[in-house]
C-alpha positions in Angstrom: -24.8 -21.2 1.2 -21.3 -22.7 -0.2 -19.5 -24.4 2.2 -15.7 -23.9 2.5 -14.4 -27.8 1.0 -10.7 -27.3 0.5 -8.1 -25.0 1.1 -4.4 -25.9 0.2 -1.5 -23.2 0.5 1.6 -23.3 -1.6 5.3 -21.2 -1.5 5.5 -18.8 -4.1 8.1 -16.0 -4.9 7.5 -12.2 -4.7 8.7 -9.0 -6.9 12.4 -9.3 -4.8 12.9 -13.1 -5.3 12.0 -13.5 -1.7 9.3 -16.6 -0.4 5.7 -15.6 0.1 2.3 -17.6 0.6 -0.8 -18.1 -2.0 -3.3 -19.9 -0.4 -6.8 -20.8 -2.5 -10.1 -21.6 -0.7 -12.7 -23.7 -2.4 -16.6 -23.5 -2.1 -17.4 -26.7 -4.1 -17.0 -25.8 -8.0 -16.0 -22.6 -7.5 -12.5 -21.3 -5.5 -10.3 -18.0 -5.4 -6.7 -17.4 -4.5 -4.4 -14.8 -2.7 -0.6 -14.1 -2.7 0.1 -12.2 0.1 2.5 -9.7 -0.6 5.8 -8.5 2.0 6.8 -5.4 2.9 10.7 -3.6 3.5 9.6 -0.3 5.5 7.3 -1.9 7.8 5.9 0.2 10.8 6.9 -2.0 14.6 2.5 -2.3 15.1 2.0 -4.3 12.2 0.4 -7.7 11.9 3.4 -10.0 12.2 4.8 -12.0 8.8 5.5 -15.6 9.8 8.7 -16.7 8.3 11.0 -19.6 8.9 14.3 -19.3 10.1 15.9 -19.6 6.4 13.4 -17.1 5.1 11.0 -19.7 3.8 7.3 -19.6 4.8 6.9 -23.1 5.2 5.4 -23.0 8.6 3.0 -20.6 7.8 1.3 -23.5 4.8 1.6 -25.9 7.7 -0.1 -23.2 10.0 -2.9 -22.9 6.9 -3.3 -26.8 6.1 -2.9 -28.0 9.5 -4.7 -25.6 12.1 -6.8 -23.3 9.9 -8.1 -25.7 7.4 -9.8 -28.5 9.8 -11.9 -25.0 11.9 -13.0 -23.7 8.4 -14.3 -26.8 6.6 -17.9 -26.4 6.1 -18.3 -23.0 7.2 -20.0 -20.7 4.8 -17.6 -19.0 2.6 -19.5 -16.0 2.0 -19.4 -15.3 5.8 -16.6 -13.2 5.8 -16.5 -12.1 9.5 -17.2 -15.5 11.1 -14.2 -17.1 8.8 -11.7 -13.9 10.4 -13.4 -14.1 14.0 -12.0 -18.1 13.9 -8.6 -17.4 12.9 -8.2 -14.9 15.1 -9.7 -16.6 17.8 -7.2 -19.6 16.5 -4.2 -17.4 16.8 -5.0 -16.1 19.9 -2.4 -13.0 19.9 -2.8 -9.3 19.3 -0.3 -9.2 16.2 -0.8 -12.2 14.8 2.5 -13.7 16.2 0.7 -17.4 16.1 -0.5 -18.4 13.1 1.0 -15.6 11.4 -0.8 -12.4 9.8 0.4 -14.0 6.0 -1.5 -17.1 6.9 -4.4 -15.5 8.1 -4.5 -13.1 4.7 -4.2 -15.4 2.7 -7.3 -17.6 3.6 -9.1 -14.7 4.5 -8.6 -12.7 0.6 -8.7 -16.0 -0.8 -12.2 -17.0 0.7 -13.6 -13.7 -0.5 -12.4 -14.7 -3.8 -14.0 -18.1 -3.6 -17.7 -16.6 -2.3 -17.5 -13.9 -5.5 -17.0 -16.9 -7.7 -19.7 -18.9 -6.0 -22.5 -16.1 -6.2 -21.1 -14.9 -10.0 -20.7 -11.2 -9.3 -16.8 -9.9 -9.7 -14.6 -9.3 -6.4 -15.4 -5.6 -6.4 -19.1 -6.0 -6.6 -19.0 -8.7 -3.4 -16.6 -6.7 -1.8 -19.6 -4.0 -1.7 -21.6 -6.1 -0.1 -19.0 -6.9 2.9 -19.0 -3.4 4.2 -20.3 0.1 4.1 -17.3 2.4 3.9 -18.1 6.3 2.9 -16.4 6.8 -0.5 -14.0 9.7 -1.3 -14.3 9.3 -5.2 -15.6 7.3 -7.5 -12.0 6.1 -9.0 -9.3 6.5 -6.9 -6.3 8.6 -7.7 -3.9 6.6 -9.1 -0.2 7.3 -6.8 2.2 6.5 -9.0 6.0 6.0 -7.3 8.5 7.1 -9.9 11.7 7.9 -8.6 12.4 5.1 -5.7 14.4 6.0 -2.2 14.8 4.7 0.8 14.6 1.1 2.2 13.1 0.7 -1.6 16.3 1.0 -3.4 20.4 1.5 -3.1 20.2 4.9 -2.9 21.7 7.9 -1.2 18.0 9.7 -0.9 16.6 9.1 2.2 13.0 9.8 1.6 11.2 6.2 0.4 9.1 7.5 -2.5 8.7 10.5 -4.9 4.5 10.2 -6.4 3.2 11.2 -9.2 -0.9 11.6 -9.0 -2.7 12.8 -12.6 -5.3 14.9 -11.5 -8.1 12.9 -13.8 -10.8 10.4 -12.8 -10.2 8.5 -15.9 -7.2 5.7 -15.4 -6.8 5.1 -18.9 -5.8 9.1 -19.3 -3.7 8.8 -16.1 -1.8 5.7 -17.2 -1.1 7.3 -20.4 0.1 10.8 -18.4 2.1 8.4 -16.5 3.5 6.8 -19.5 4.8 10.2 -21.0 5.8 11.1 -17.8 8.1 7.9 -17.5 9.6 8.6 -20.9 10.4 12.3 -20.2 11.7 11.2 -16.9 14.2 8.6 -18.8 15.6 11.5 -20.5 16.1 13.8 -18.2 18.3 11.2 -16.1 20.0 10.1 -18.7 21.1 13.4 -19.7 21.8 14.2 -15.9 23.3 11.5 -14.5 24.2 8.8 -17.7 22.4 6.0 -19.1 22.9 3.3 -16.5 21.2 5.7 -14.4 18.0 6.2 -16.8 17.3 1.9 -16.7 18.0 2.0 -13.1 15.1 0.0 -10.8 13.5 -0.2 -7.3 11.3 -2.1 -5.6 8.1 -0.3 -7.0 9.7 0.1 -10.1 10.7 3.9 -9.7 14.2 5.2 -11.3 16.7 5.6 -9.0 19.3 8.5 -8.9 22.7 9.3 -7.0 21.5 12.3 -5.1 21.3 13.3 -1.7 19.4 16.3 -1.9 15.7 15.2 -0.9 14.5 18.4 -2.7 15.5 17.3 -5.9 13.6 14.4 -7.3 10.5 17.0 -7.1 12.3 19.1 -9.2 13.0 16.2 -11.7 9.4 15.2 -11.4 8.1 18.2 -12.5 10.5 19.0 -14.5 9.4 15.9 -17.0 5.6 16.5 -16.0 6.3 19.5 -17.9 8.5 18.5 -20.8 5.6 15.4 -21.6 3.3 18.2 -21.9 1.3 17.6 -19.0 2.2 21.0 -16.4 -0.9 21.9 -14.5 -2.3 18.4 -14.9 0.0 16.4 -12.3 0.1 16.7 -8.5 3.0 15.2 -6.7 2.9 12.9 -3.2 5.4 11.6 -1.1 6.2 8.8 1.5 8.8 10.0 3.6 9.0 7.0 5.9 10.1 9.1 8.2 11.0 5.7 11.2 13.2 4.1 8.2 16.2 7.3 8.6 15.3 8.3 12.6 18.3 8.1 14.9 18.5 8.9 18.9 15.7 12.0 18.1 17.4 13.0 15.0 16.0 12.8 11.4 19.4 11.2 8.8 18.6 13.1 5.2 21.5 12.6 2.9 24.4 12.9 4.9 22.8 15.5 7.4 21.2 15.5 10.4 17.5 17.4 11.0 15.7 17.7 13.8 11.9 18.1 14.0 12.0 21.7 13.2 14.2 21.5 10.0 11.7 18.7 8.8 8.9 20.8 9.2 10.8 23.3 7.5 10.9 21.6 5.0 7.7 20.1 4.5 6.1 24.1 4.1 9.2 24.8 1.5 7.9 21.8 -0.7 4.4 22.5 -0.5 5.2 26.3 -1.6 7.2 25.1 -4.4 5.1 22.0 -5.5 1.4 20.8 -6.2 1.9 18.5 -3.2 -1.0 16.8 -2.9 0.0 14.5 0.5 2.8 13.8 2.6 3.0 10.0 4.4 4.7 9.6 7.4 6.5 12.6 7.8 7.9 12.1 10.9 8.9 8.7 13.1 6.1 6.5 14.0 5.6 7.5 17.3 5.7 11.3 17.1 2.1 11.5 17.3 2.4 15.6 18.2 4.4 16.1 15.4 1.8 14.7 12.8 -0.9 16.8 14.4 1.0 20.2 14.1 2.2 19.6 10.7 -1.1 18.7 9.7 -3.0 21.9 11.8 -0.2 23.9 9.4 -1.9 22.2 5.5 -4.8 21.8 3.7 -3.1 19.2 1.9 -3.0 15.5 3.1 -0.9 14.5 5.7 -1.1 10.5 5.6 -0.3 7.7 8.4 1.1 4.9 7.2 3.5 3.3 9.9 1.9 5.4 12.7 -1.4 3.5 12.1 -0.7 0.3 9.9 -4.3 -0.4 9.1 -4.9 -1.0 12.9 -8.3 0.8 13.9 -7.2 1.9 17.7 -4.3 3.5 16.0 -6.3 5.5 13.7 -8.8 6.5 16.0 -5.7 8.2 18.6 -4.9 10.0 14.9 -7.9 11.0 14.5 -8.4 12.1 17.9 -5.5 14.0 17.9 -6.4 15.6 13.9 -2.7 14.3 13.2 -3.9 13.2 9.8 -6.5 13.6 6.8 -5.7 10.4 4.7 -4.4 6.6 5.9 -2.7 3.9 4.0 -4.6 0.8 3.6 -2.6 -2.2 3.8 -4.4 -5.6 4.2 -1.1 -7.6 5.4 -0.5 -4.9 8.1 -3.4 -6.3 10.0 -4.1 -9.8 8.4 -7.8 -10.3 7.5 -10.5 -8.7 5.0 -12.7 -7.8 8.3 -10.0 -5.9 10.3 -9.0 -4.1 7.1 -13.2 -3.2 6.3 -13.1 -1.9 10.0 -10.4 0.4 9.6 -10.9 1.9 6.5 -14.4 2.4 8.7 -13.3 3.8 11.1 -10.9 6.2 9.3 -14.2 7.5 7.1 -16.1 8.2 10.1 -13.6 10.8 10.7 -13.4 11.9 7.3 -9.8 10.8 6.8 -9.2 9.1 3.1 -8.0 6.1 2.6 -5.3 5.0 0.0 -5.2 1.4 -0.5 -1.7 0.7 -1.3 0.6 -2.6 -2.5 3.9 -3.4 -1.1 7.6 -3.0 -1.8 7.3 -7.3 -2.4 4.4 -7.9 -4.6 3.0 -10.6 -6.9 0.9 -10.4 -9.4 -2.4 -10.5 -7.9 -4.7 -7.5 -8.0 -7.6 -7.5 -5.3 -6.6 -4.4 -3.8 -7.6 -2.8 -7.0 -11.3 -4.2 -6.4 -10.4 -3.2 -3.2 -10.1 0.3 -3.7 -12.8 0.6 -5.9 -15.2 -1.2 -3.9 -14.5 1.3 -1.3 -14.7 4.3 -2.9 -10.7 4.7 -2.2 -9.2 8.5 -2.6 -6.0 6.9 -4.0 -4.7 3.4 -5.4 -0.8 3.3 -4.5 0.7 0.6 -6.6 4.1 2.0 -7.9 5.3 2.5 -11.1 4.1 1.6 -15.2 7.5 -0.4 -15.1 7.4 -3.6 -13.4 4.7 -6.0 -14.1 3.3 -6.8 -10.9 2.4 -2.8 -10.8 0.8 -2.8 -14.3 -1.6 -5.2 -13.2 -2.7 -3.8 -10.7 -3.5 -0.2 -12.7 -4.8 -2.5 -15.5 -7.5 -3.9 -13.1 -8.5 -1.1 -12.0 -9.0 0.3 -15.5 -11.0 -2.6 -16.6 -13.6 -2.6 -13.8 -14.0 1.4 -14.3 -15.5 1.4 -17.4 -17.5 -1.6 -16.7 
């Protein structure tokens, strides 16, 4: 046993510039820290981010230092359950509207860092011995967000990202598809729409272009997936984000609007014309019927991502209603290591895939690459080669798959 002896919590700033919490947990000698990151397309069931008025997250350190802290001193760090069952016993609310679902993140990734350190095995290998989740591959898929829409970037496209996923187990060949990929991709926008266009930037590091036309960043995807030399090697995804354009039952692409029956329209016109490998959130968060018939329609992925926010009661009404075959993983949409084990659980027992994904505010931390590897993840969603807090996350995962 190593008792939990300190935890402190400090302000930090994301990818965007905006406030965000690291906490560290100690264990005598040995501690671990977390940053937590902050998302821009958020789904209205996720675990709620704690902020100050001004934006700051000074409350939520005072929530960690002050209320967390005295219940967690002395309590073994490597049990992972009983640390989550007190804080959420402490917060006392079903979205984590208390304490704060960044507070309770943070102590809870940062204590599972702590306990590796203390029983000197890596995160990944610890995080095996946390939970039994099915695996879908040996290395996940690596979902790579290279032309950026949405709430993600100033742009006229409406759909939130445009994935590329190399079709290899090995990351170091997929980075380096990637790579070529994101040089071809340069050009083509350069030549198309000028130069100030091919250094352009979003949140996850993607190019961004003046179009409207959602069909066209496919078209430009595998347009430089060919010119790189790569055709036949690269399947595309998308995260349509679907809630982020929905108005009074009506669907705002470009300057039009579609209903539920032009969207699905769509969505079989892509997949003729495209490897599309999966499609996240294709409709509003709430149109639970309209996930299950699009999905009844594909062999290819449909994913929730807003209509089940890492929440296991909302996966289990998807997978109840076969609405979807593959779910987002995102730690902060439900606030501790043990919630997140239970869906990803859950979501296997149904055979649905997960993809452990980042947010559109990261830092540079990198656990939900051990993450995803530890669980046998389908995918690892982490944007694109071009901003660092992406990179890192790819690089980790590179460096514990050929361990």
């Amino acid at each position: 046993m190593q008792p939990i002896t300190k935890i402190t919590a400090e302000e930090i700033l994301d990818s965007r510039g905006k406030p965000t919490v690291m906490s560290t947990v100690w264990a005598g000698d040995f501690s671990g820290s977390f940053s937590v990151p902050s998302g821009a397309s958020t789904g209205s069931n996720e675990a709620h981010e704690l902020r100050d008025l001004d934006g700051h997250v000074l409350q939520t350190i005072r929530n960690i230092t002050e209320t967390i802290t005295p219940k967690l001193l002395g309590t073994d760090a490597s049990d992972q359950a009983g640390i989550d069952a007190v804080m959420c016993s402490l917060d006392g609310t079903a979205d984590k509207s208390h304490l704060g679902g960044n507070a309770m993140l943070a102590v809870s990734a940062a204590a599972a860092r702590a306990a590796a350190a203390s029983k000197g095995v890596e995160l990944w290998q610890y995080l095996r011995t946390l939970a039994q989740i099915e695996p879908s591959r040996r290395v996940p898929y690596l979902y790579m967000n290279y032309i950026n829409g949405g709430k993600h970037a100033k742009s006229p496209l409406s759909f939130q990202e445009h994935i590329i996923v190399p079709d290899t187990e090995s990351v170091a060949e997929a980075m380096t598809m990637a790579t070529d990929i994101g040089n071809a991709l340069q050009k083509i926008i350069a030549d198309r729409y000028g130069v100030e266009f091919a250094q352009s930037m979003g949140d996850e590091g993607g190019y961004v272009i003046p179009e409207h036309d959602p069909i066209v960043p496919f078209e430009v995807l595998s347009q430089a997936s060919g010119n790189a030399g790569h055709h036949g090697k690269i399947r595309l995804a998308t995260d349509i984000a679907a809630s982020s354009f929905y108005e009074n039952g009506m669907y705002r692409v470009g300057e039009e609007l579609w209903d539920t029956a032009k969207m699905t329209i769509f969505y079989h016109d892509l997949a003729k014309r495209f490897p599309i490998l999966s499609i996240e959130d294709p409709f509003e968060e709430h149109a639970l019927a309209d996930f299950a018939a699009l999905q009844k329609d594909f062999e290819l992925r449909i994913v929730g991502d807003d209509l089940t926010v890492t929440n296991t009661t909302l996966i289990e009404q998807a997978a109840e209603a076969s609405a979807i075959r593959a779910v987002i993983i995102k730690p902060n949409q439900i606030g501790t290591l043990t919630e997140t084990f239970a869906a990803m659980h859950t979501a296997r027992t149904h055979d649905i895939d997960c993809i452990v994904s980042h947010r559109s505010g990261e830092t540079d931390d990198t656990f939900i690459a051990d993450l995803a590897y530890a669980t046998g993840a389908f995918g690892l969603k982490a944007g694109a080669l071009r901003k660092p807090e992406r990179m890192v996350k790819y690089q980790r995962l590179l460096d514990i798959s050929v361990q």
